[in-house]
C-alpha positions in Angstrom: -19.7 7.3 10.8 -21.9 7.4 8.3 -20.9 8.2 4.2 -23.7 9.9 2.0 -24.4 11.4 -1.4 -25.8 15.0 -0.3 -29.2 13.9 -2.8 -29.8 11.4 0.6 -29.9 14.5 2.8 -30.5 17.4 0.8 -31.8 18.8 4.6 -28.1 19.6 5.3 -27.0 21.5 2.0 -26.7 25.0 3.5 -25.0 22.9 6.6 -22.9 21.6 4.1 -22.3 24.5 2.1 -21.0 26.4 5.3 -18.5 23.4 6.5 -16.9 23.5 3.0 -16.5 27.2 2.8 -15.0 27.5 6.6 -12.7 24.7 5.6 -11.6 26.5 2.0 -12.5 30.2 2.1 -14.8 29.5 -0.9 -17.6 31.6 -1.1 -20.5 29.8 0.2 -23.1 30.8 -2.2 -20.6 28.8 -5.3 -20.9 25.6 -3.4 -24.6 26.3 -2.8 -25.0 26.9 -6.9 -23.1 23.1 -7.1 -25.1 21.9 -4.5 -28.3 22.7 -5.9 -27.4 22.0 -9.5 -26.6 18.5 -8.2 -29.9 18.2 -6.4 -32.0 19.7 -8.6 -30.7 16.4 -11.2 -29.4 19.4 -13.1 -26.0 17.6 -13.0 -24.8 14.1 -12.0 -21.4 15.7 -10.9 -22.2 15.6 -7.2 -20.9 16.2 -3.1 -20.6 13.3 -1.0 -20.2 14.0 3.2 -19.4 12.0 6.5 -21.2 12.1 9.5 -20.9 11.8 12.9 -24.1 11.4 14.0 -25.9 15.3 12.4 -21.8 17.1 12.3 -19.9 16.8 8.6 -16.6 15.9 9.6 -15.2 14.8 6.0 -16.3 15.9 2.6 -15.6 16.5 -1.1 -17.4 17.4 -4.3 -17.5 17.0 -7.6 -17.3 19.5 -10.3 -16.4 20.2 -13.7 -13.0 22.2 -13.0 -11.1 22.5 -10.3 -9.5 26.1 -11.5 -6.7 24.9 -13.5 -6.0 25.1 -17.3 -6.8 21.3 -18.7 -10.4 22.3 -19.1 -10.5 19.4 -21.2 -9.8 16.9 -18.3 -13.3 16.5 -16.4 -15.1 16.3 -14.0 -13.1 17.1 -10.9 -13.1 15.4 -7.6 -12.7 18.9 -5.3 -13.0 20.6 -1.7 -11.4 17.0 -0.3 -11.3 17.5 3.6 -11.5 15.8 7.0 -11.4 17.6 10.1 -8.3 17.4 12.2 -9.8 15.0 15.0 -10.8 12.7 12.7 -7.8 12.3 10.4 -5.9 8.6 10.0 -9.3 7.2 10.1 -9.8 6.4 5.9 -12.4 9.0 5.9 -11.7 10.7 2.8 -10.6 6.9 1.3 -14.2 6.1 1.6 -15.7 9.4 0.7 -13.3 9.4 -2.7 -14.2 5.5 -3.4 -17.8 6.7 -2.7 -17.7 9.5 -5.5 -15.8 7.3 -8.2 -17.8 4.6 -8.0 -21.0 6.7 -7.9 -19.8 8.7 -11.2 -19.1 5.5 -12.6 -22.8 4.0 -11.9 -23.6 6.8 -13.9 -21.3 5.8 -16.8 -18.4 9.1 -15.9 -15.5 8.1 -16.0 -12.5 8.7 -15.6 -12.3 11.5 -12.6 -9.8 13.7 -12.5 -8.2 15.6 -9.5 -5.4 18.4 -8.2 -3.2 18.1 -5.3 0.4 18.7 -4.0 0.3 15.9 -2.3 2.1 13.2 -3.4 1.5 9.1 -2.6 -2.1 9.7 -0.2 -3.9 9.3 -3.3 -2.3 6.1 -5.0 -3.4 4.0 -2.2 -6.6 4.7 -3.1 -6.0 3.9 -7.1 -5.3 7.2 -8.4 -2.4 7.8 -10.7 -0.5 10.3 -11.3 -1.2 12.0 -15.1 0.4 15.4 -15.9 1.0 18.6 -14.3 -1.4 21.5 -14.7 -1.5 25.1 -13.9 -3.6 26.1 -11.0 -5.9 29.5 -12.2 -3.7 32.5 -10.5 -1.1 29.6 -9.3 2.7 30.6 -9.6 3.8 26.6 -9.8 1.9 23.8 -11.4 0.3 21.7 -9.4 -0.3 17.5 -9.8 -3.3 16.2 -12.0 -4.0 12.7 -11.1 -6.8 10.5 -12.5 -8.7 7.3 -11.9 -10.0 5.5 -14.6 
């Protein structure tokens, strides 16, 4: 397995850009705008992939806002996946180290994040900070942060 910023493969971006959508029903073309903002050094805020050998099977990016209403509470670590077969492997473990500690080699910090999950992202220092209401959600959702 190998863990990578995208800015050490920029080759794969529209590979990258159509895993993410099939896994999250995003259109492609907004994770193509992140992706090249990121590349282009127009923003820090960035997406980080593993590989087996040339096939993304993990991956998550970083934004300014993860659709919910604490604008103020950024940037967002996003789009957090693995594929199935590779699950229970600390895959996304390494790829959220990898994007905190490369935001905070850049001096941003803390990160923020949503989920309904509840104790996968303590293990990997998060902590649990308010609630926040997801754009369009019915129920809020958890905000976590690491500092």
């Amino acid at each position: 397995m190998n863990f990578i910023a995208l800015r050490q493969k920029p080759e794969i971006k529209d590979q990258a850009a159509d895993w993410f959508h099939s896994k999250w029903g995003v259109p492609k073309e907004a994770y193509l705008e992140c992706m090249n903002a990121y590349l282009s050094g127009e923003t820090e805020l960035g997406w980080y992939l593993c590989l087996d050998g040339e096939k993304i099977v993990g991956g998550l990016g970083v934004i300014e806002n993860d659709f919910h209403d604490r604008k103020d509470l950024s940037p967002n670590i996003c789009a957090v996946y693995t594929d199935e077969d590779y699950r229970c492997q600390g895959i996304a473990g390494k790829l959220l180290n990898l994007a905190v500690d490369d935001l905070k080699s850049k001096g941003i910090t803390p990160a923020y994040l949503v989920t309904d999950h509840t104790s996968f992202y303590e293990r990997y220092g998060w902590e649990f900070y308010c609630m926040a209401q997801g754009d369009g959600e019915p129920e809020p959702t958890r905000l976590y942060i690491h500092r």
